[in-house]
C-alpha positions in Angstrom: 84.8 -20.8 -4.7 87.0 -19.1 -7.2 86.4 -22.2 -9.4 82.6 -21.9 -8.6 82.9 -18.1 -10.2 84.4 -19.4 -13.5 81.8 -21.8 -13.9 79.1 -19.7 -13.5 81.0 -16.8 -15.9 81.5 -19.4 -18.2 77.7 -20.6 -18.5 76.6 -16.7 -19.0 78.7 -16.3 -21.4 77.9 -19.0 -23.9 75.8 -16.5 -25.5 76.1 -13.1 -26.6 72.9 -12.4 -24.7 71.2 -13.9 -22.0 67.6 -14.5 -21.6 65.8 -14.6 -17.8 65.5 -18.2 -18.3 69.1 -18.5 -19.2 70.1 -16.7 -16.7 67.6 -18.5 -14.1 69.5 -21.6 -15.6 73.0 -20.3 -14.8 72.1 -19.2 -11.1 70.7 -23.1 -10.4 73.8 -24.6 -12.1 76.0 -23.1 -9.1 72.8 -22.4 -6.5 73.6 -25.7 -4.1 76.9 -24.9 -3.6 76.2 -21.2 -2.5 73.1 -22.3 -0.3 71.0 -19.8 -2.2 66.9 -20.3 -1.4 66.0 -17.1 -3.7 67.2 -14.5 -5.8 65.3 -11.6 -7.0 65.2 -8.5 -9.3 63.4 -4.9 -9.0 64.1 -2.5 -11.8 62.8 0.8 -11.7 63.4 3.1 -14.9 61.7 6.6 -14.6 59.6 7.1 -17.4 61.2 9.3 -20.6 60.0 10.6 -24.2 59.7 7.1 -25.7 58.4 5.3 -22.4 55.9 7.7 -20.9 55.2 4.6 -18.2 58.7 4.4 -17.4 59.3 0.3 -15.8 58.6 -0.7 -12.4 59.5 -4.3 -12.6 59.7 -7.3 -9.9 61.2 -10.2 -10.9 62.2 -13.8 -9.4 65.8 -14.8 -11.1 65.5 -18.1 -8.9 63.5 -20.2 -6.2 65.3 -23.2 -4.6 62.8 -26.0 -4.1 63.7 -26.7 -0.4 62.2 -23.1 -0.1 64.4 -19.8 1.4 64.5 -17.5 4.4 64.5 -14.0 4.8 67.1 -13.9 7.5 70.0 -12.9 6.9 69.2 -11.8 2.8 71.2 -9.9 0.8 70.7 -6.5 -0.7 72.7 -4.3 -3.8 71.6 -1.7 -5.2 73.0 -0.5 -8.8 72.8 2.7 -11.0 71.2 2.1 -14.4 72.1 3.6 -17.9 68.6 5.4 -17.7 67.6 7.3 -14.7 66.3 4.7 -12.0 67.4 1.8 -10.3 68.2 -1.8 -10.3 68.1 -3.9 -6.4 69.1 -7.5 -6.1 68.3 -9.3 -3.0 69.4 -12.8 -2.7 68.4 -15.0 0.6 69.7 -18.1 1.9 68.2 -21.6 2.1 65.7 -22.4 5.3 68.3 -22.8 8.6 71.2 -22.5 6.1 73.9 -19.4 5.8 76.0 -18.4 2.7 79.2 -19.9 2.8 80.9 -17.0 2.0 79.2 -13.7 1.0 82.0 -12.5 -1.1 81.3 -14.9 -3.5 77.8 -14.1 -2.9 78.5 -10.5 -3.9 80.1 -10.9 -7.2 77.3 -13.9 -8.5 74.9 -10.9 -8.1 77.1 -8.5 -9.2 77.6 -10.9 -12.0 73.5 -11.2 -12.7 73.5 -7.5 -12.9 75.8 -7.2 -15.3 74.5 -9.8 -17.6 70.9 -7.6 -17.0 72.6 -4.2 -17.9 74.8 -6.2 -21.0 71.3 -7.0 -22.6 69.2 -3.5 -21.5 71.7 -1.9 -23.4 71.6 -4.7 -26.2 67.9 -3.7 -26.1 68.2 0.0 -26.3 70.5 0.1 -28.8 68.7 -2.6 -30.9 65.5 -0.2 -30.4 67.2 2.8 -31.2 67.3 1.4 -35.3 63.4 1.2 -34.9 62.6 4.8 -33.6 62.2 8.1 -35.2 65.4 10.4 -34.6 63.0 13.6 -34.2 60.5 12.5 -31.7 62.3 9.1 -30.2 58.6 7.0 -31.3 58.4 3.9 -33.0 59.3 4.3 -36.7 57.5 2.2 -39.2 59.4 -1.2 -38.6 59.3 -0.9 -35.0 55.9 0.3 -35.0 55.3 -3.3 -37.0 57.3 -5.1 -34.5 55.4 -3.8 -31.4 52.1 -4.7 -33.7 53.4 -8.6 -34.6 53.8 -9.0 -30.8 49.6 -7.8 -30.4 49.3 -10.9 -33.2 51.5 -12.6 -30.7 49.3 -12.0 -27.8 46.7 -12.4 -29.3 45.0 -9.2 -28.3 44.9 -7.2 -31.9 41.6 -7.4 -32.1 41.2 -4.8 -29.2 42.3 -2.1 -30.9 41.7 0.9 -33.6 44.4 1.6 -35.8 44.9 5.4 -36.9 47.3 7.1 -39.1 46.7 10.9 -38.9 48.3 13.4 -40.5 49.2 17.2 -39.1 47.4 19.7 -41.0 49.4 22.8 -42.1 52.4 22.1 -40.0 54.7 23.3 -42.7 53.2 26.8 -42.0 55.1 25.9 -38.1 58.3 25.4 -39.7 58.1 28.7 -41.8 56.9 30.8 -39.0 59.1 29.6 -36.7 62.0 28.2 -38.3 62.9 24.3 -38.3 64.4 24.1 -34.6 61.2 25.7 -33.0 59.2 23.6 -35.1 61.1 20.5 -34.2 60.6 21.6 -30.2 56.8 22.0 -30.8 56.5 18.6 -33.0 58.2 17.3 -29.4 55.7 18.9 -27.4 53.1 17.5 -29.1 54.0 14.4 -28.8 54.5 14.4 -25.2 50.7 15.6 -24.7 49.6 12.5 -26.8 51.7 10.5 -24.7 50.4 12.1 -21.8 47.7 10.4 -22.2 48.3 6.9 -23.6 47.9 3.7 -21.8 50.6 1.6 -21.4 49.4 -0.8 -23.6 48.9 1.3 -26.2 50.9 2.3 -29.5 51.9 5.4 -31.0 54.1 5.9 -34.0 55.9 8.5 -36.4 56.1 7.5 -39.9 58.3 10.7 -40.6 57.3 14.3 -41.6 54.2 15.2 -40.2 52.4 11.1 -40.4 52.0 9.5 -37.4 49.9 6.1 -36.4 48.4 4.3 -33.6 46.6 1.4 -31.9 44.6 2.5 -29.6 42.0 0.6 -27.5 38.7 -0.1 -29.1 35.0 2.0 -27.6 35.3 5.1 -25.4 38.8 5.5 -25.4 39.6 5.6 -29.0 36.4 8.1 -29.1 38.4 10.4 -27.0 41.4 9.7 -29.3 39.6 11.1 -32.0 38.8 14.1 -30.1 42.3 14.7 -28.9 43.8 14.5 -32.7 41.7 17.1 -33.6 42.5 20.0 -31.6 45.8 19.9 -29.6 46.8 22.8 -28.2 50.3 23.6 -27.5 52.9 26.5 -28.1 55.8 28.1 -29.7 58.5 30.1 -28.3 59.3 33.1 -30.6 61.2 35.9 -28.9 61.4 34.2 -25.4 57.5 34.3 -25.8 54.9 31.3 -25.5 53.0 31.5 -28.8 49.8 29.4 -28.3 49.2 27.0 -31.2 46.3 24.4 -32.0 47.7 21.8 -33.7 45.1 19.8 -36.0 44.7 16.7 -38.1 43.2 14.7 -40.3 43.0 11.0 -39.7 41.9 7.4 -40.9 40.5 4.7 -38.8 40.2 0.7 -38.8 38.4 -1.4 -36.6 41.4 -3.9 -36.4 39.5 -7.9 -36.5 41.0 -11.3 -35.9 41.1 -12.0 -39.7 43.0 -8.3 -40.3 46.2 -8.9 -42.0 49.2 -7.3 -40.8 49.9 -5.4 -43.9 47.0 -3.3 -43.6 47.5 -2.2 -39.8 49.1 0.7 -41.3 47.7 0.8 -45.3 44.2 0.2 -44.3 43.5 3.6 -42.6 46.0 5.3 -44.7 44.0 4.7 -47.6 41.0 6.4 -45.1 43.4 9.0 -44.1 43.7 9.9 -48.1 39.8 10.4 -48.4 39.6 12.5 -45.2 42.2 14.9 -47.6 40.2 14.7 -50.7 37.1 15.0 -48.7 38.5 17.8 -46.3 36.9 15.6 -43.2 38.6 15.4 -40.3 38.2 11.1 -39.6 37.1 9.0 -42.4 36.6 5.3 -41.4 37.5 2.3 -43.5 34.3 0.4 -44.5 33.5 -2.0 -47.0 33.7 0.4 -49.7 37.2 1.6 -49.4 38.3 -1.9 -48.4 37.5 -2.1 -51.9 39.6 0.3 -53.2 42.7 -1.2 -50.9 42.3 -3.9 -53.0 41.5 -2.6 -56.5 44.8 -0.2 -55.9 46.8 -3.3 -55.4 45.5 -5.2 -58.7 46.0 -1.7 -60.5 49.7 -1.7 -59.1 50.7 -5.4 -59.7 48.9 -5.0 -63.7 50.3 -1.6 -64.1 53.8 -2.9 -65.6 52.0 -5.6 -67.8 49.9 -2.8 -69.2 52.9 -0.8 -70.3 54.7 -3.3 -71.8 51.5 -4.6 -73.4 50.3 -0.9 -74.6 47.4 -1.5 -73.4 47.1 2.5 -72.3 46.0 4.9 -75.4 45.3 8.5 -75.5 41.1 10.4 -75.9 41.7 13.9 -77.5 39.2 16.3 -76.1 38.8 19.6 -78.5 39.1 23.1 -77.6 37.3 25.4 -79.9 37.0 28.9 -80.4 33.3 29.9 -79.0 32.9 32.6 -81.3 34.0 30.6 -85.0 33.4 27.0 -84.2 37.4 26.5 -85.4 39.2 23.2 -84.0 42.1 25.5 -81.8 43.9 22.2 -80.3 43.3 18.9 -77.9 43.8 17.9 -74.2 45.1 14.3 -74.1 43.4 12.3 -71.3 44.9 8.8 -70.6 42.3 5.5 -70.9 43.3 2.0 -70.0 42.0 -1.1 -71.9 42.4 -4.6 -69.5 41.7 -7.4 -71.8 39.2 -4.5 -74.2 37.3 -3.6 -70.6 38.1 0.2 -69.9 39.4 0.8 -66.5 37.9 4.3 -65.5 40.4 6.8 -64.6 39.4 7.6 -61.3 40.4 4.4 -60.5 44.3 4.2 -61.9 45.4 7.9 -61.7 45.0 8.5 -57.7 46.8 5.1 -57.5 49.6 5.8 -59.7 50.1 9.1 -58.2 50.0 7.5 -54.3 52.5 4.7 -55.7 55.2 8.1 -57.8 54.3 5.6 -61.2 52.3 8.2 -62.7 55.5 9.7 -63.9 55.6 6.5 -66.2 52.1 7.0 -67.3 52.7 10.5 -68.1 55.5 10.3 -70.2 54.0 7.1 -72.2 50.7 9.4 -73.0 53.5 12.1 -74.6 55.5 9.8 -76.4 51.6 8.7 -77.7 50.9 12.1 -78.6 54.3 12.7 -80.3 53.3 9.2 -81.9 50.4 10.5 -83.5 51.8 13.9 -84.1 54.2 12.4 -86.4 51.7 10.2 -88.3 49.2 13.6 -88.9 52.4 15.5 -90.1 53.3 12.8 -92.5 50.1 12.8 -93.9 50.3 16.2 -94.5 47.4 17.6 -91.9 47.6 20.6 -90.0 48.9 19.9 -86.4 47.1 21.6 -83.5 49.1 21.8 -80.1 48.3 18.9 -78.1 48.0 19.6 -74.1 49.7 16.9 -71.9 48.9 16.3 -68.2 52.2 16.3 -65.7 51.6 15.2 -62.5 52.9 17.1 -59.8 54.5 14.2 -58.5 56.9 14.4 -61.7 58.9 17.0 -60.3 60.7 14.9 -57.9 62.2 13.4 -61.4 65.5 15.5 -61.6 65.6 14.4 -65.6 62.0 14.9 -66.5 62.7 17.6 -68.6 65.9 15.6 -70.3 63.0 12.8 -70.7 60.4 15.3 -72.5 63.2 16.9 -74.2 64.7 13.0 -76.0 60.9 12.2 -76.8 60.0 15.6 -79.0 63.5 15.5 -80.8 63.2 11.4 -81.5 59.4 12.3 -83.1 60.9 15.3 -84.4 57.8 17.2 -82.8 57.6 20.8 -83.3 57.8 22.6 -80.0 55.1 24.5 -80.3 53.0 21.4 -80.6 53.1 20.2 -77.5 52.0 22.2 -74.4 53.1 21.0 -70.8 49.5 21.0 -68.7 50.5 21.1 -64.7 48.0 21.3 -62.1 48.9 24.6 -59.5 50.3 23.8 -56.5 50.5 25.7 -52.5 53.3 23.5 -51.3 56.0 25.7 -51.0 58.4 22.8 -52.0 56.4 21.9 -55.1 56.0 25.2 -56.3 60.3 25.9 -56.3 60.3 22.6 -57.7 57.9 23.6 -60.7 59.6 27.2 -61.3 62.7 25.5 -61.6 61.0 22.4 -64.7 59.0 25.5 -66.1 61.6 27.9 -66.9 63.9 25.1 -68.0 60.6 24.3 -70.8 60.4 28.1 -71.7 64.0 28.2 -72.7 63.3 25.3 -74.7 60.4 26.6 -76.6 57.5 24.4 -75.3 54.4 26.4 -73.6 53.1 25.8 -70.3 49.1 25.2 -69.2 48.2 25.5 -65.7 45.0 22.9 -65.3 42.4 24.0 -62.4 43.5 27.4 -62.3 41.8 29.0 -59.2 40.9 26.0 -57.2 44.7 26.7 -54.8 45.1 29.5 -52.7 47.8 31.3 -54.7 46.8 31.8 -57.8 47.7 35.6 -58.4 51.0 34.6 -57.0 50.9 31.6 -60.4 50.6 34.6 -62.7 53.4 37.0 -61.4 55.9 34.3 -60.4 55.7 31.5 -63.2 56.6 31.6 -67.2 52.9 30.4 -68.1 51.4 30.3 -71.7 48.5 28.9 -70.6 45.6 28.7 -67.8 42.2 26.8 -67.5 40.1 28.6 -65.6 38.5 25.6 -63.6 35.1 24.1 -63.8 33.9 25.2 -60.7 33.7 29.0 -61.7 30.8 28.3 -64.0 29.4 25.1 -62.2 27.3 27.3 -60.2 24.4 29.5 -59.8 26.6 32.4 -60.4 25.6 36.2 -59.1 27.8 39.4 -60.1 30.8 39.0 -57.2 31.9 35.7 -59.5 31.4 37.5 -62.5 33.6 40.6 -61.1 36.3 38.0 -60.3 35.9 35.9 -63.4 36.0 39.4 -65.0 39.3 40.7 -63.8 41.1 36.9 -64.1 40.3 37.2 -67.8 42.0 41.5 -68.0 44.7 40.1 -66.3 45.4 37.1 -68.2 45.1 39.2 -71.3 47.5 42.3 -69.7 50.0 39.3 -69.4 49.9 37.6 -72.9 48.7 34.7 -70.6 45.8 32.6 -73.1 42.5 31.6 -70.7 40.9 28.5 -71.8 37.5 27.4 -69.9 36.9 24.0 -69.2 34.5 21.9 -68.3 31.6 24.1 -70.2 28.3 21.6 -70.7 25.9 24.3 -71.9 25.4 27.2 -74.6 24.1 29.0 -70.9 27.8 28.8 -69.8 29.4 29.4 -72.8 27.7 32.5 -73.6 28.2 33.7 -70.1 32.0 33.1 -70.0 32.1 34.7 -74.0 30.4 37.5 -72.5 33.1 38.4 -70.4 35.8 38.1 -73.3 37.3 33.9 -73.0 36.5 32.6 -76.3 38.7 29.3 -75.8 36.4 26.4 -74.7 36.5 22.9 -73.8 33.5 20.9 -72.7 30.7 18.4 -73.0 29.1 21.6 -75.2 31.6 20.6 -78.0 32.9 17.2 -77.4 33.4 14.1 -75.1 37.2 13.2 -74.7 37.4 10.9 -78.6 39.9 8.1 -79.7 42.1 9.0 -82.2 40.3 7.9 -85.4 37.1 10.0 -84.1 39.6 12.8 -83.5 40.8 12.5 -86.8 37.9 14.1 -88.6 38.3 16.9 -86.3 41.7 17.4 -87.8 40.8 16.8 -91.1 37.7 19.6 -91.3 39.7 22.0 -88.7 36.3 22.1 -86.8 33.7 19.7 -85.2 32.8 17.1 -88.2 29.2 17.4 -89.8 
């Protein structure tokens, strides 16, 4: 029997793991000789974070074809690495006894070792596919659970989601990062809560998360849930009720739906819901589209640089009250084979993709370009505005890059002024404190573009070394009463109080102009005055100092 032992250790241990039909295999190579009719498996694993369901598993390890009986069988019982259990029961063949029950004993104690060698095998290798934070799938073992739907063929029952926490940085700031690490947990235990077991749910990092979950009512209730989840925070050994809410993209998942957009197709839906402050956006035909335009526009992206097939429009600013040429915006335009691509198609992608750092910086070394060329030619230069992405600020050498690009032209500094969007990410705004003062100290002035559409914008003009602001479009786009003309009002006195110049954009009408004049901004940019020009039509701007005749 000894011998009998060896052979059976020896056939489990051929590999480093052992499937159930390997090890259904190994128990028949050795079953004759120990008279065994049946062997068989129940594992029980009380349910945790990442397995809400917990396991409640029977399984047959082997059936002997002259059948078994139940007299006499075998029971062992065995603690698991997870709370739970693990019973073996193995029965003898029909009028037949074991020969000798210790052997008995340590086959199954054998099988249940070979079981807990590859649970653990499991685990660990399921470990590397979840997120640290909240134990869920993260991205690659979200995609492995959703190849094994493809594998089942059962994809095709499903929604998939990615959803996106609104304002949970405000959590972390309130509460500090450990409580809002225990309330991110807590909220993912109610959505668990309430999953089926068939169903996914992953974290992406941060505050993304996605899903597959099952197509009609229930992924109608899904919705609901996303939107308003209420749990709390403990702040002083008090419960602090919270509502936790989202905004989230959907796809009806379809046979033909390639893997790759399981996650990128309601992203891209997820992205709208942001722009379009909607709570669910879902992916029709129409941003199917754009999936696929923003892909072409990725993969030509790199051509078009190295072909330079990206030139800068100058739009003018003029002073309202002389007519005088006071300086340009540049605007970036794409030319694919001599078809413009419109903006509003390359600029969100390029941002989603961090590229438009690249773009940005080829429209100033453009500018500096032309710069160059007017000052040779002995024209006045007007300072030139260049957009910067708030996405450039995660380059820790942007301003080295800006920097290399005026001193190679040999641009004067006060040519060029840095035009950033304002930001209410607290991270962001540090971030653009830090790459303004360092472009102060070197003598190049500072716009901030939409002034007044965030939610700090006082804050903008105590806190950051501005030159600059353009009050946005929206303040005269309008029907406007006297409240916006009191706040218009006292934007402009404070601007001035600071040394801060005001610039209004967007301004289509002498009705607007004369308005925002009237409440002293004389600095105008607009339809009124001029579309956005190539450079030769830009040119004769320079030349007469004022709008050509």
């Amino acid at each position: 029997m000894t011998e009998l032992l060896c052979r059976f250790i020896r056939r489990l241990n051929e590999k480093e793991q052992t499937t159930p039909a390997e090890l259904t295999e190994a128990v028949a190579f050795i079953a004759d000789e120990m008279n065994l009719g049946r062997l068989t498996a129940e594992i029980q694993i009380d349910p945790t974070p990442t397995a809400p369901h917990g396991m409640n598993r029977k399984m047959v390890i082997y059936t002997s074809d002259d059948g078994f009986t139940k007299e006499n069988a075998k029971t062992r019982s065995y603690a698991v690495q997870d709370p739970g259990s693990f019973v073996l029961t193995a029965m003898s063949r029909p009028e037949c006894s074991f020969p000798d029950e210790m052997v008995v004993e340590a086959v199954m104690d054998l099988v249940h070792l070979s079981a807990e060698l590859n649970y653990m095998m499991e685990k660990a290798d399921r470990q590397g596919m979840l997120q640290v934070l909240t134990g869920l799938p993260n991205a690659g073992g979200y995609m492995r659970e959703v190849g094994r739907k493809y594998q089942e063929r059962k994809v095709d029952t499903y929604d998939s989601y990615y959803f996106n926490l609104t304002g949970y940085g405000l959590i972390n700031k309130q509460f500090g990062q450990k409580e809002g690490d225990a309330v991110m947990k807590r909220y993912v235990g109610i959505l668990l809560a309430d999953l089926e077991e068939d169903e996914l749910l992953g974290h992406l990092g941060g505050d993304n998360f996605v899903a597959l979950i099952h197509q009609g009512e229930r992924s109608r209730q899904f919705q609901k849930q996303i939107e308003h989840v209420e749990t709390y925070a403990v702040q002083y050994d008090k419960k602090i009720p919270l509502v936790i809410t989202s905004v989230a993209g959907m796809m009806r998942v379809t046979p033909q739906t390639p893997p790759d957009q399981i996650i990128s197709g309601p992203a891209v839906a997820c992205s709208f819901a942001k722009k379009t402050k909607t709570p669910l956006v879902v992916l029709n035909e129409e941003l199917n589209e754009k999936i696929n335009r923003s892909k072409i526009i990725e993969q030509g992206f790199e051509k078009a640089l190295k072909n330079h097939e990206f030139t800068v429009f100058y739009q003018p600013k003029v002073n309202a009250e002389t007519g005088e040429l006071i300086g340009a915006e540049a605007l970036a335009r794409w030319y694919e084979n001599g078809r413009l691509v419109p903006p509003v198609y390359f600029i969100p992608v390029l941002e989603q993709s961090s590229r438009i750092t690249e773009l940005d910086l080829e429209m100033l070394e453009i500018v500096c370009r032309d710069l160059s060329e007017w000052k040779k030619e002995g024209k006045k230069l007007y300072p030139i505005s260049v957009n910067f992405s708030r996405r450039d600020l995660l380059d820790p050498d942007l301003f080295e890059k800006i920097q290399k690009l005026l001193d190679q032209y040999q641009i004067p500094k006060d040519c060029i002024i840095i035009e950033i969007t304002e930001t209410t990410s607290e991270k962001e705004k540090s971030l653009m404190i830090e790459f303004l003062n360092r472009l102060r100290n070197f003598g190049i002035q500072v716009s901030i573009d939409d002034f007044g559409t965030g939610y700090s914008s006082l804050g903008i003009l105590r806190e950051m070394p501005i030159n600059e602001i353009k009050l946005d479009r929206s303040f005269i786009n309008k029907k406007l009463d006297h409240k916006d003309e009191i706040i218009i009002q006292s934007v402009i006195d404070m601007s001035k109080k600071l040394n801060i110049d005001i610039i209004q954009e967007g301004v289509e009408t002498e009705g607007q102009r004369d308005f925002i004049v009237h409440l002293g901004c004389k600095r105008i940019q607009g339809f009124l005055y001029s579309q956005p020009l190539p450079k030769y039509h830009y040119d004769e701007w320079v030349k007469n100092g004022r709008c050509p005749d």
